[in-house]
N, C-alpha and C positions, 0 to 999 in steps of 0.2 A: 391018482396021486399027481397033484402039476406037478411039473416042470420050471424051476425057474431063470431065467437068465439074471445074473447080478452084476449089474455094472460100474465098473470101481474104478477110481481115479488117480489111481498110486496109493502111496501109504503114509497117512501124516495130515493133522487137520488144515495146517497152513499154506500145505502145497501138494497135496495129495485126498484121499479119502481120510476120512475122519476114523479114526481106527474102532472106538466102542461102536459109532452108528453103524460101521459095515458087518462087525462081529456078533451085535445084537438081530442085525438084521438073518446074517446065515443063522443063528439059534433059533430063532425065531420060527423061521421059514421048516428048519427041521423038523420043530415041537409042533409046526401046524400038519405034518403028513409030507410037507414038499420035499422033492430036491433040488439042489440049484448047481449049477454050473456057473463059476465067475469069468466075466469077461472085461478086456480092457482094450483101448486104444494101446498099438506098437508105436509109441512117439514121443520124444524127450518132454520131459514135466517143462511147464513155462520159466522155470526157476526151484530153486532149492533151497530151503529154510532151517537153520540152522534152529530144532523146536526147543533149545536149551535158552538160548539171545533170544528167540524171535529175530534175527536178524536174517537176509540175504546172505548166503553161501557165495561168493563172488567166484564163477569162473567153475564152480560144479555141475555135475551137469549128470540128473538120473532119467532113467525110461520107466513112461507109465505103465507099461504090462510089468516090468521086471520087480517094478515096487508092491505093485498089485498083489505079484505073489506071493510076498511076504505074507501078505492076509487069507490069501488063497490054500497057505500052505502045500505051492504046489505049480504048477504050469496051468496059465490062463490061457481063455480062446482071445485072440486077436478081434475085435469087433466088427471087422470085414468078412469075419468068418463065420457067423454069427446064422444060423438057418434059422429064422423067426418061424419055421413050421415045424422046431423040434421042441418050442420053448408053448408053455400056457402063459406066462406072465413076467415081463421087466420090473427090478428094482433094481433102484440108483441110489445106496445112501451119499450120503455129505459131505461136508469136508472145506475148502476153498479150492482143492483139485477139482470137484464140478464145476465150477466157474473156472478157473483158471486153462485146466486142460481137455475139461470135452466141450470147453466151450471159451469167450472171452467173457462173462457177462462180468465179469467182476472187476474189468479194466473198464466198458464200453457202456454197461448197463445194456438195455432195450436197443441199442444200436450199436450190439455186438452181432459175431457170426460164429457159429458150432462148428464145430470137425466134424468136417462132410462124412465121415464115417459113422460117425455118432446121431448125426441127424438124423440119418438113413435108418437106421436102427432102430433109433424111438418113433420113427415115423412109418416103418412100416407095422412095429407093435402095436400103435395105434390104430393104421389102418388093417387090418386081420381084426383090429377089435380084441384085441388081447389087453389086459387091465398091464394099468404101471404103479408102480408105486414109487414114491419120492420123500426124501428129509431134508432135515435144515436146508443150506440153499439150493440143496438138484432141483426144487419146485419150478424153479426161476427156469433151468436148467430145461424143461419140461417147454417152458409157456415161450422160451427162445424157439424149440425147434416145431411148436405144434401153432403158437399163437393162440390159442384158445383153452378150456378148461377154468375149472374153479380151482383153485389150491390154497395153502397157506405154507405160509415161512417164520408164523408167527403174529409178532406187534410191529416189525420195523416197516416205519411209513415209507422211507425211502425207498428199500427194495420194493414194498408193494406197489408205489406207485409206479417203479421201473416194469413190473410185472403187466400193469394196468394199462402200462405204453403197448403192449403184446400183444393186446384183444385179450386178454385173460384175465379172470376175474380173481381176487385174493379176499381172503377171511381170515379176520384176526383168530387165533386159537392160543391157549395156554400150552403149553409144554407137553402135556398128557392127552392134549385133545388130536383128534384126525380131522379131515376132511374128507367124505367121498363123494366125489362128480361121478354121481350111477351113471349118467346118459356118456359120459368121455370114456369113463371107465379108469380114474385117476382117483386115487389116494395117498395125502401126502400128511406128514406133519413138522411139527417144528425142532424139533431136537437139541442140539446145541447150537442154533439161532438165538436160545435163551445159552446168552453165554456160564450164566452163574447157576444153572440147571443141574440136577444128583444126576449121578449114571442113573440111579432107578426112577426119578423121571423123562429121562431120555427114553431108558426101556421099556415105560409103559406105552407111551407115544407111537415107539416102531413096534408094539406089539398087537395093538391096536392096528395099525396100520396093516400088517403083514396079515392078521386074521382077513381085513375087511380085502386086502390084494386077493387073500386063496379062494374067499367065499366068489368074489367075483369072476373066478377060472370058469 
């Protein structure tokens, strides 16, 4: 039965994790035999989004484990705390907290830089050879701290060409579809990168996804 470590970004798609991609993704991981354990970076969100406006919260100020756990239902590990020898496999779902908080790519593009904590993390799952799995933009999220990999985040040329800056390579996919780089050991898909997307096309995409992560344990 893996193991999986899930790494989440807060709670909320504009400034946090995406809350269906993160929740589809622990169903998921259940209905495939796994269990997971959610993990987050201890460190104030880059900002707070008022998901009613869409507007900047001026002068709020929330923490990304403590959002986390909303989703978590419960007390997350801190990602420094993280033993990559007790985990079979990382997943990162969504959100604009992947860019924003475990990482800048969403201000900086390709000549952003990750929280060294979070680098660390995807980088040594990587190196142990443990499979990751990634949606909507953690893909990008993935190809900042490895540089390499095939992924997809979709149709949007922009990010892929920021991805393309990475050494990593991108493939258009539909909504429903996955990617998996067997030789990286990365399976990612698009999620609500298709913004006008059903939750049950989102959830076929991370189900997909989450099969072809377990199959690769």
């Amino acid at each position: 039965m893996p193991n999986v470590c899930v790494l989440v970004s807060g709670c909320g798609f504009l400034d946090g994790a995406e809350i269906h991609e993160s929740v589809l993704s622990l169903l998921y991981l259940t209905k495939s035999g796994a269990t997971y354990q959610v993990a987050a970076p201890h460190k104030q969100q880059m900002h707070v989004v008022n998901h009613h406006t869409g507007e900047v919260a001026d002068g709020e100020i929330r923490m990304v484990h403590e959002e986390a756990a909303r989703i978590a239902r419960g007390a997350v590990l801190d990602v420094c705390d993280v033993d990559v020898s007790a985990f079979d496999a990382l997943m990162i779902p969504g959100g604009f907290g992947a860019a924003k908080n475990l990482c800048d790519f969403a201000i900086n593009g390709s000549q952003g830089t990750m929280d060294p904590a979070v680098a660390k993390l995807i980088q040594d799952f990587h190196q142990a050879q443990k499979p990751i799995g990634a949606v909507c933009i953690a893909p990008a999220v993935l190809a900042l701290a490895l540089n390499k990999g095939t992924v997809t985040i979709g149709n949007d040329a922009g990010t892929a060409e920021e991805i393309g800056k990475l050494g990593a390579q991108h493939e258009n996919k539909d909504v429903t579809e996955t990617v998996v780089d067997a030789e990286n050991k990365i399976v990612t898909a698009p999620a609500y990168m298709y913004g006008d997307a059903s939750i049950a096309q989102v959830a076929e995409g991370i189900k997909k996804t989450v099969q072809a992560l377990v199959y690769l344990c």
